[in-house]
C-alpha positions as a LaTeX table, in Angstrom:
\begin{tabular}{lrrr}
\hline
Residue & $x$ (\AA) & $y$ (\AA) & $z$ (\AA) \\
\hline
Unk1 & 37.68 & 2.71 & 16.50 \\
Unk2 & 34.25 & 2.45 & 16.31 \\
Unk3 & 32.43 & 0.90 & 13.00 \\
Unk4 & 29.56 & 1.90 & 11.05 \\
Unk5 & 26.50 & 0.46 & 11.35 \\
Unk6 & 25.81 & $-1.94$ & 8.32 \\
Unk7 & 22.91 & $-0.17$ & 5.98 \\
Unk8 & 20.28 & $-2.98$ & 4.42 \\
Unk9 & 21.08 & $-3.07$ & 0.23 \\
Unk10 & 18.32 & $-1.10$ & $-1.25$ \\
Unk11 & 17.12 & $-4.30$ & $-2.76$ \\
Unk12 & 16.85 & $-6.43$ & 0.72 \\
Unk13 & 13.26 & $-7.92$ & 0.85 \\
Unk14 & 12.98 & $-7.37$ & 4.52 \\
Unk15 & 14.24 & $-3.94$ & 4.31 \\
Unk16 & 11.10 & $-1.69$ & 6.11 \\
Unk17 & 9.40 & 0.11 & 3.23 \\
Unk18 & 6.13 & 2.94 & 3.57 \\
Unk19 & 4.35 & 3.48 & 0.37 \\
Unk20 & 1.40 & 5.87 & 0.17 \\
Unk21 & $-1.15$ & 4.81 & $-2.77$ \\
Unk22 & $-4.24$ & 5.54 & $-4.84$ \\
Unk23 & $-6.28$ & 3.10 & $-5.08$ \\
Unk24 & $-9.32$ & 2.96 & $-7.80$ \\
Unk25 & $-11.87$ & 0.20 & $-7.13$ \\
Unk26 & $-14.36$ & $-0.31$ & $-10.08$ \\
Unk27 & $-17.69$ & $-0.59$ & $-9.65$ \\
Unk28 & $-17.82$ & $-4.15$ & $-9.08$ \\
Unk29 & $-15.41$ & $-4.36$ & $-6.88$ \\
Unk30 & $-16.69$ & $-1.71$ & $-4.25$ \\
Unk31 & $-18.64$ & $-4.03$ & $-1.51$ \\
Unk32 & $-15.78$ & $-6.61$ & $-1.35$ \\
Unk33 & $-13.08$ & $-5.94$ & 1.57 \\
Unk34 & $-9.92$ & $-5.56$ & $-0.17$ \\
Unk35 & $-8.25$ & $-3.74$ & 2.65 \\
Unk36 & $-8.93$ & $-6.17$ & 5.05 \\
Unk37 & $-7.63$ & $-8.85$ & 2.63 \\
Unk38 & $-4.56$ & $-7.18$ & 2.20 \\
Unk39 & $-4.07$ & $-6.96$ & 5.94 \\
Unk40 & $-4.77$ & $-10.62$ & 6.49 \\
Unk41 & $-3.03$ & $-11.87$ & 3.23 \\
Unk42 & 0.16 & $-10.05$ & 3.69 \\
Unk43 & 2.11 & $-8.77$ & 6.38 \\
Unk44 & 1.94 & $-5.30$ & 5.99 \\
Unk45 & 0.02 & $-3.00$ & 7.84 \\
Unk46 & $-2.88$ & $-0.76$ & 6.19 \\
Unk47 & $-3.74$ & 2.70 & 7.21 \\
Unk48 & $-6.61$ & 4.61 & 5.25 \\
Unk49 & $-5.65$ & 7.94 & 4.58 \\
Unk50 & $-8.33$ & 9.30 & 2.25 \\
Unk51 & $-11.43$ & 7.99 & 1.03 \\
Unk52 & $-14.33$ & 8.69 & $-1.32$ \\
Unk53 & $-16.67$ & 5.60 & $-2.42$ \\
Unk54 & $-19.91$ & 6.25 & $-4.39$ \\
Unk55 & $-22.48$ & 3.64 & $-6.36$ \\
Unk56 & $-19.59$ & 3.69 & $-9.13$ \\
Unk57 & $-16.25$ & 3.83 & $-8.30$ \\
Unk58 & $-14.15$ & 3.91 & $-5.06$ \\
Unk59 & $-10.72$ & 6.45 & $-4.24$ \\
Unk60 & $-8.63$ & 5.62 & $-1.66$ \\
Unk61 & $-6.12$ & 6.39 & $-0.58$ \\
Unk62 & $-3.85$ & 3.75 & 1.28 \\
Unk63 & $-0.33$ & 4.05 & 3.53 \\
Unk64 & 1.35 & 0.15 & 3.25 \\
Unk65 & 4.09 & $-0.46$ & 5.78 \\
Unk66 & 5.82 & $-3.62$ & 6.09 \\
Unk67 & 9.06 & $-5.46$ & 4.34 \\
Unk68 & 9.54 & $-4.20$ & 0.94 \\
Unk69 & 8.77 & $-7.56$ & $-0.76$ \\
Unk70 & 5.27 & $-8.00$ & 1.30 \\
Unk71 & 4.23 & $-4.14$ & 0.31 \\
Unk72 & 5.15 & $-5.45$ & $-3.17$ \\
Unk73 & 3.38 & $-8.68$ & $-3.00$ \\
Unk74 & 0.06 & $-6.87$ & $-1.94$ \\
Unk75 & 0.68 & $-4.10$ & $-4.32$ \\
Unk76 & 0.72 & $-6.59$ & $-7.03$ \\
Unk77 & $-2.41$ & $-8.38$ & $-5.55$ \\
Unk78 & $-4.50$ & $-5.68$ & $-5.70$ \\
Unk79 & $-3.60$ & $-4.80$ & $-8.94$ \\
Unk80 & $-4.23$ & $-8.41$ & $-10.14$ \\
Unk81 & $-7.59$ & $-8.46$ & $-8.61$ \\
Unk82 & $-8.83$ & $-5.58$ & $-10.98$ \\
Unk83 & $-7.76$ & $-2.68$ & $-8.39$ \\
Unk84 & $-5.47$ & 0.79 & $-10.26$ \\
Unk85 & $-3.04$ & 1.08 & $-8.04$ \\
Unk86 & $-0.44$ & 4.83 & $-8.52$ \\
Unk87 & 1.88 & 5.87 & $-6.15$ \\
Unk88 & 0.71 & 9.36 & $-4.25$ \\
Unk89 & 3.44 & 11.59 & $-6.14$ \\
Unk90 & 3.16 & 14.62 & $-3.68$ \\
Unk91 & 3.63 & 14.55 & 0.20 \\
Unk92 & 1.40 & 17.04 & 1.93 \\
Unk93 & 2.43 & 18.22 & 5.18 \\
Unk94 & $-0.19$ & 17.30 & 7.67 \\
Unk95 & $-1.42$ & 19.32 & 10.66 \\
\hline
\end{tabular}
């Protein structure tokens, strides 16, 4: 008899998690390298999806993939650091 596998508890740390965000840098915040921070700082990986930056304000839109308590961590970083972070609500099907 064969057993089944053993599926991580929803609230394991180290379970794999892929978030897709918005991210809305204010103006002061545009030069500084925030993604590249987050990639150093934390040990998720960053993939730019969508981006718009002007004189003003910066959009972007960011993929995090890594343990669920380091896409946390850098979630709540950025957000600390004066970045809105909101989960991207609708998945589009890419070609």
């Amino acid at each position: 008899m064969q057993r089944a596998a053993k599926k991580p508890k929803p609230t394991d740390p180290n379970q794999p998690e892929r978030m897709r965000l918005w991210l809305m840098y204010p103006q002061r915040l545009i030069q500084k390298p925030l993604i590249w921070e987050v990639g150093h700082r934390f040990k998720v990986v960053t993939n730019i999806r969508q981006a718009s930056v002007t004189d003003e304000i910066g959009l972007v839109c960011l993929e995090l993939d890594g343990p669920r308590a380091e896409v946390k961590a850098a979630i709540k970083w950025l957000e600390k650091t004066g970045v809105k972070v909101e989960p991207v609500e609708i998945n589009v099907i890419e070609s």
